[in-house]
C-alpha positions as semicolon CSV with decimal commas, in nm:
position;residue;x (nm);y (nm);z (nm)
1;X;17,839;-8,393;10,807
2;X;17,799;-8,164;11,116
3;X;17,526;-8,038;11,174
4;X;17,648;-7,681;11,339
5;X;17,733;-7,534;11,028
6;X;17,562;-7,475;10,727
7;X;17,719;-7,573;10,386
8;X;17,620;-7,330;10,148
9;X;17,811;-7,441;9,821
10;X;17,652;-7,791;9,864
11;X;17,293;-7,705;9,912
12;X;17,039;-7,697;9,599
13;X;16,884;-7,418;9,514
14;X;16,468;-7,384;9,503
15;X;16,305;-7,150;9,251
16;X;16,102;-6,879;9,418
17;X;16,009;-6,696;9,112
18;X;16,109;-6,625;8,760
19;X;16,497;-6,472;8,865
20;X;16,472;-6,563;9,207
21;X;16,648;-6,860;9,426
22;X;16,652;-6,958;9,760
23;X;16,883;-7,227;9,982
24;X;16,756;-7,277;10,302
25;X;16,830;-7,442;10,621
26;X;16,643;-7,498;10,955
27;X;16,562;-7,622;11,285
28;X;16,272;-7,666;11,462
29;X;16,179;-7,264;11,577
30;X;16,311;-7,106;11,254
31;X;16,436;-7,127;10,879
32;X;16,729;-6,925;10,747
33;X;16,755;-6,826;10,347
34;X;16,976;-6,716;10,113
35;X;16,797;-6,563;9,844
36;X;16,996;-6,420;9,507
37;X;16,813;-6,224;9,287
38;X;16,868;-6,168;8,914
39;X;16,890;-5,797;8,774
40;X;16,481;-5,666;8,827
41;X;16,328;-6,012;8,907
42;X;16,010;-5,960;9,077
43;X;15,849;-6,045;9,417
44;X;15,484;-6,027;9,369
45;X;15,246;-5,871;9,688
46;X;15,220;-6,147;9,914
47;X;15,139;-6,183;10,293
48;X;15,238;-6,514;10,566
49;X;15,191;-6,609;10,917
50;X;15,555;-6,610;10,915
51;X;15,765;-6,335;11,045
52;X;16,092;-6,201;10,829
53;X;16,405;-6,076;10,886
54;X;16,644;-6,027;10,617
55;X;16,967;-5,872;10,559
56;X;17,142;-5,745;10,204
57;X;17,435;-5,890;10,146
58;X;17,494;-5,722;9,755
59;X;17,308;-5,566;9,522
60;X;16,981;-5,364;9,565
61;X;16,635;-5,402;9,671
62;X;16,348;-5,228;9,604
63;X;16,110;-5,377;9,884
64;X;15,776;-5,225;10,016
65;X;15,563;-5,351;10,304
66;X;15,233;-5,248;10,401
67;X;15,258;-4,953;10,115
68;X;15,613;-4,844;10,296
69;X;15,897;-4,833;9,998
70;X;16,247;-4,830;10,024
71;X;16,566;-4,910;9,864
72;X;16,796;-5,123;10,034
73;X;17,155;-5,175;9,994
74;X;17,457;-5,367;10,134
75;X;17,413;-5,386;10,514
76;X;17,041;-5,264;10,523
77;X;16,828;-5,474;10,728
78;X;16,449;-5,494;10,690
79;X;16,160;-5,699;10,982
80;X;15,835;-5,793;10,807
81;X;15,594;-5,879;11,044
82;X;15,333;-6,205;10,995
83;X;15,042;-6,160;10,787
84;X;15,179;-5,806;10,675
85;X;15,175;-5,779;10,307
86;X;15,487;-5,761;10,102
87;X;15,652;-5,695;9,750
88;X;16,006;-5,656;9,609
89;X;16,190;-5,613;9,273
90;X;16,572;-5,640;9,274
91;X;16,777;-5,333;9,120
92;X;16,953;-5,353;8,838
93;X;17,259;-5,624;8,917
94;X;16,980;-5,794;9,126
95;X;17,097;-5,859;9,505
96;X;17,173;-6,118;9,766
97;X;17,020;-6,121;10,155
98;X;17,011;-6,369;10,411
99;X;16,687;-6,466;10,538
100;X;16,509;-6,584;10,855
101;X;16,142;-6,680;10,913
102;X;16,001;-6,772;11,218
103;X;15,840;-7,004;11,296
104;X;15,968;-7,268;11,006
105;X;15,825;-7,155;10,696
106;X;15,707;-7,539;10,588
107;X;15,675;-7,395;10,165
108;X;16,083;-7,337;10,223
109;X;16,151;-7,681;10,321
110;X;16,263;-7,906;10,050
């Protein structure tokens, strides 16, 4: 098994809410995600120490942070600060991003 490169297809997948998965990998500075989204699943507001970057890989996302809304697509990219609070529903074929927190987001490890 390296341990280089990530394999995706092989990984379980954690429940993050009702509609939402996750897979996740890390090392010892940061965690990286893939989240997928059924059609309007639902983030909740939510804040953590943990800065986030993510990236949309299909679908849509309807994410807001710190009362700031937007709808992101395919290729949008989004930074959530730590401690900022955050929400998101996915659109209506739900969506896929990649994910990374920083530092190691310990409630992603499993």
């Amino acid at each position: 098994m390296s341990t280089y490169f990530l394999d995706v297809a092989a990984r379980s997948t954690k429940e993050l809410v009702p509609g939402g998965r996750t897979q996740t990998f890390w090392a010892d500075k940061m965690l990286v995600s893939r989240v997928d989204f059924d059609p309007h699943a639902i983030v909740p507001e939510h804040a953590h120490p943990h800065e986030q970057f993510g990236v949309v890989l299909t679908g849509e996302l309807h994410l807001t942070v710190a009362g700031e809304s937007r709808v992101l697509r395919a290729g949008d990219m989004y930074l959530i600060p730590g401690d900022v609070l955050h929400s998101a529903v996915a659109g209506p074929e739900g969506f896929t991003a990649a994910e990374v927190f920083s530092p190691v987001r310990e409630t992603l490890q499993y």
